[in-house]
N, C-alpha and C positions, 0 to 999 in steps of 0.2 A: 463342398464348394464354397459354399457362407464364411465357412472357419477359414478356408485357404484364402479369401480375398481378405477378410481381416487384418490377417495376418501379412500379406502382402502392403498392404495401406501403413501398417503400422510400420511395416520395416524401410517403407518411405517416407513417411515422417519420421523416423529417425536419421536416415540420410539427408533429408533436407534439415532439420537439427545438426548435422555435423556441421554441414557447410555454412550458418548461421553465426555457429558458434567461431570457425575459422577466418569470418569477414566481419565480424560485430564485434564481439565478445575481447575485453581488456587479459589479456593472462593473469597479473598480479594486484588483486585487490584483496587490500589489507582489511584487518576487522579489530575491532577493538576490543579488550582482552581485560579492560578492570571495569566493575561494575559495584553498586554500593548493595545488590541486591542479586549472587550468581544462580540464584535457583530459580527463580520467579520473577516475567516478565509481564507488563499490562500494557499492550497496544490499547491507545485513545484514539478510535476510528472517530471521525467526523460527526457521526448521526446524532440527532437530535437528543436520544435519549442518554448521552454522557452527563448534562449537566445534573439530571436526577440521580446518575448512580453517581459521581462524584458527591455529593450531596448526602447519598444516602448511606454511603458506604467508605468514607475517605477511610475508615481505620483499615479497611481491608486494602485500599488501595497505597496510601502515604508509606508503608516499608517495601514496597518494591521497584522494581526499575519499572521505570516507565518507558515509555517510544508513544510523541507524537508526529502527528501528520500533515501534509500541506499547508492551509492557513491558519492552523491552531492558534500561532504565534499571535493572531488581531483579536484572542479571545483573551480577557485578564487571568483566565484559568491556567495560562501557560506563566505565568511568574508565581503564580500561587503554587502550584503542581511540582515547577522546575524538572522538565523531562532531561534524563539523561541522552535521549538519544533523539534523533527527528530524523522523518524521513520522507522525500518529495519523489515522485514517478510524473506527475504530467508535463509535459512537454511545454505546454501553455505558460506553464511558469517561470521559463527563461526567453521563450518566445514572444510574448505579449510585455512589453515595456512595464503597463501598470498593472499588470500582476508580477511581473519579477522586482519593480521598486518597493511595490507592495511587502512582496514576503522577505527578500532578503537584505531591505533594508530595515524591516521593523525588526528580524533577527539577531541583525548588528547589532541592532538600538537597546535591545530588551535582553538579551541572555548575557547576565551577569555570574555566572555558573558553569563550567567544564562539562561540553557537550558535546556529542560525535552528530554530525553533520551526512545523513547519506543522498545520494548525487546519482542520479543515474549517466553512464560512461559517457553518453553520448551529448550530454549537457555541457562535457568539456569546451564542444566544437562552437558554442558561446561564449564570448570573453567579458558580453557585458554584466554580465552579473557577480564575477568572482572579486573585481575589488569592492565591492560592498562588502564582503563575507570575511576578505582579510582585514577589515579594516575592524574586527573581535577578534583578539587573542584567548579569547574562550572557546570559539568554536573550532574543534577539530574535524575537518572534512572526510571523507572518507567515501568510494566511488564502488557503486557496484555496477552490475550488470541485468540491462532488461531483457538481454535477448530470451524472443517465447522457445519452448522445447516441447517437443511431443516426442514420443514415441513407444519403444518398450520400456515397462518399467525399472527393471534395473537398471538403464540406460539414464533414463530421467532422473531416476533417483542420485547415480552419479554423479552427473552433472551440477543438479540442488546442491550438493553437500558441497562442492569444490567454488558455488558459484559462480560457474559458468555461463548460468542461463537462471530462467526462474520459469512458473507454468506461467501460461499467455497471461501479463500484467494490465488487464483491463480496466485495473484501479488500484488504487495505493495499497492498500492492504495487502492484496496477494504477495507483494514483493516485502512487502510490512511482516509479514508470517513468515515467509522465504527466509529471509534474511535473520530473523528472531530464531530459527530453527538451525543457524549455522554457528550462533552463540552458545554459550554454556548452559542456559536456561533445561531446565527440566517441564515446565507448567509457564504456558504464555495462556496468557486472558487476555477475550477481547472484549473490550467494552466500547460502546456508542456503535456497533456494528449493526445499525439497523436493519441498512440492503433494502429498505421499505420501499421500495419505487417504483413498483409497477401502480397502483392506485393513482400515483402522482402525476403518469405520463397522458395528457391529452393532445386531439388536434384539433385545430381551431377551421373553419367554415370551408378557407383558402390554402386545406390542406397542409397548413405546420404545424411540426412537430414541438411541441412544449412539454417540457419534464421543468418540476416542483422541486430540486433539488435543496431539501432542507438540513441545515447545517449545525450543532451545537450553540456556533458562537452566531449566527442571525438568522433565529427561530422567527423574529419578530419583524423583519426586513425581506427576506427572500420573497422570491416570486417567481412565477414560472416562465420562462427562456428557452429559448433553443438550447440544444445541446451544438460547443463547437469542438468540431474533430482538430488532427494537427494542423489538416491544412485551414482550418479557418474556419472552413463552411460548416452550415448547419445539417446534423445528421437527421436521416430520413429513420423512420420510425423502425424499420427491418430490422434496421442499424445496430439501433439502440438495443433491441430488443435481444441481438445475436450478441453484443458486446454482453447482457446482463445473462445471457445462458453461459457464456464464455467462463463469466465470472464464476458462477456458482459450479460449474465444473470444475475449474481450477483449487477450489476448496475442497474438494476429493479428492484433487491431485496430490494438496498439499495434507490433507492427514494420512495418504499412505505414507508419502515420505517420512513426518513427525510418527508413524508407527516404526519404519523403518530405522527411528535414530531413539527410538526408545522414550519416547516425549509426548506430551499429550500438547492437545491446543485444546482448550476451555473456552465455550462463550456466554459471558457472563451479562449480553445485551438483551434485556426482557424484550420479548417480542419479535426478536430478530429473524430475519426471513432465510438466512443461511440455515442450511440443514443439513451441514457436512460433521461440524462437530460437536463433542457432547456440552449438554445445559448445567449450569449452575445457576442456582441465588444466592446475591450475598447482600 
């Protein structure tokens, strides 16, 4: 009976993934096809601990492609590095004026270098941010798709490969590996992948929710803030706490699929609180 509801649940999350993908989802999104490095990719997640492995490990990192993420671009690591490819998921960053002047005018400013630019679909249906972005003939844009997908697995798995969808994108990375998995790459690393946040999250007397969210580029600035969702407000602790199970399931998700395409994903962030894939030191 256990196994027949399973299986029931699941083949409705797959039907509500159709219809997802049939009212969300862009049909033709392009992907960029030259790379200075086609075997081996290094996502630069956010966390804290990139500035040490950059540091400690540049020879392992400087000959391969790189993919940075959200505000990388206000750290000087991003013209020292010169990422071929970057890539933004939250919402906040076309939505919120001074975080959209913030990122995609310093982007303009700063990438003096041929770079693919990814965008999620739905970021279209803003217009203030795109003449910052053309106004760099370096950057080339490039649009995928958030929509979340559950269901059966070779269901899921199809969709991953085509781009249709990604697993539920609860933070940049997940679409960050999504996406890196649909390129030529054979071995994506990630580095600064700390996930470290449960420790971080507290509540204060009058019941708010405060998370520590420490970043690469302002280890020495941050502070603890409400977290705020799309629509503005600050999330309540449940929230938060479903968003960061979300994630880390999603990283299951996403090393079936990288099994399924004959591919490994590497994480190479000491300490790192992901526990979907395999450890390296370098």
């Amino acid at each position: 009976m256990e196994k027949c509801l399973r299986w029931l649940e699941t083949l409705w999350q797959t039907f509500l993934s159709v219809v997802k993908i049939l009212l969300q989802s862009k049909w033709n999104t392009s992907l960029p096809t030259q790379f200075s490095n086609n075997e081996e990719l290094v996502i630069l997640a956010n966390g804290p601990s990139l500035n040490s492995t950059v540091q400690n490990s540049n020879d392992f990192i400087c000959d391969k492609t790189l993919l940075a993420v959200n505000f990388a671009v206000t750290s000087p690591m991003f013209e020292q590095l010169k990422p071929e490819l970057y890539l933004i998921a939250d919402p906040l960053f076309w939505i919120v004026p001074e975080k959209r002047e913030q990122l995609f005018g310093t982007l303009a400013e700063k990438t003096t270098w041929e770079m693919t630019l990814f965008v999620p679909c739905r970021a279209l249906k803003d217009k203030m941010w795109q003449p910052l972005i053309a106004k760099n003939q370096n950057i080339k844009l490039c649009i995928y798709n958030t929509t979340p997908i559950e269901g059966f697995k070779f269901f899921c798995n199809f969709i991953f490969k085509r781009g249709y969808g990604v697993p539920r994108p609860h933070n940049v990375l997940i679409p960050s590996i999504a996406i890196g998995l649909r390129l030529p790459f054979k071995r994506i690393y990630l580095a600064g992948a700390d996930h470290s946040w449960l420790p971080e999250v507290t509540v204060t007397d009058d019941n708010v929710v405060l998370m520590h969210q420490k970043h690469f580029y302002d280890q020495n600035k941050s502070k603890s803030e409400t977290v705020k969702q799309e629509n503005l407000k600050s999330a309540r602790l449940h929230t938060i706490l479903y968003h960061m199970y979300v994630a880390f399931k999603s990283y299951f998700v996403l090393k079936d699929f990288a099994d399924t395409q004959d591919k490994e994903v590497i994480n190479i962030t000491p300490n790192s609180f992901i526990d979907a894939f395999k450890r390296m030191k370098v």
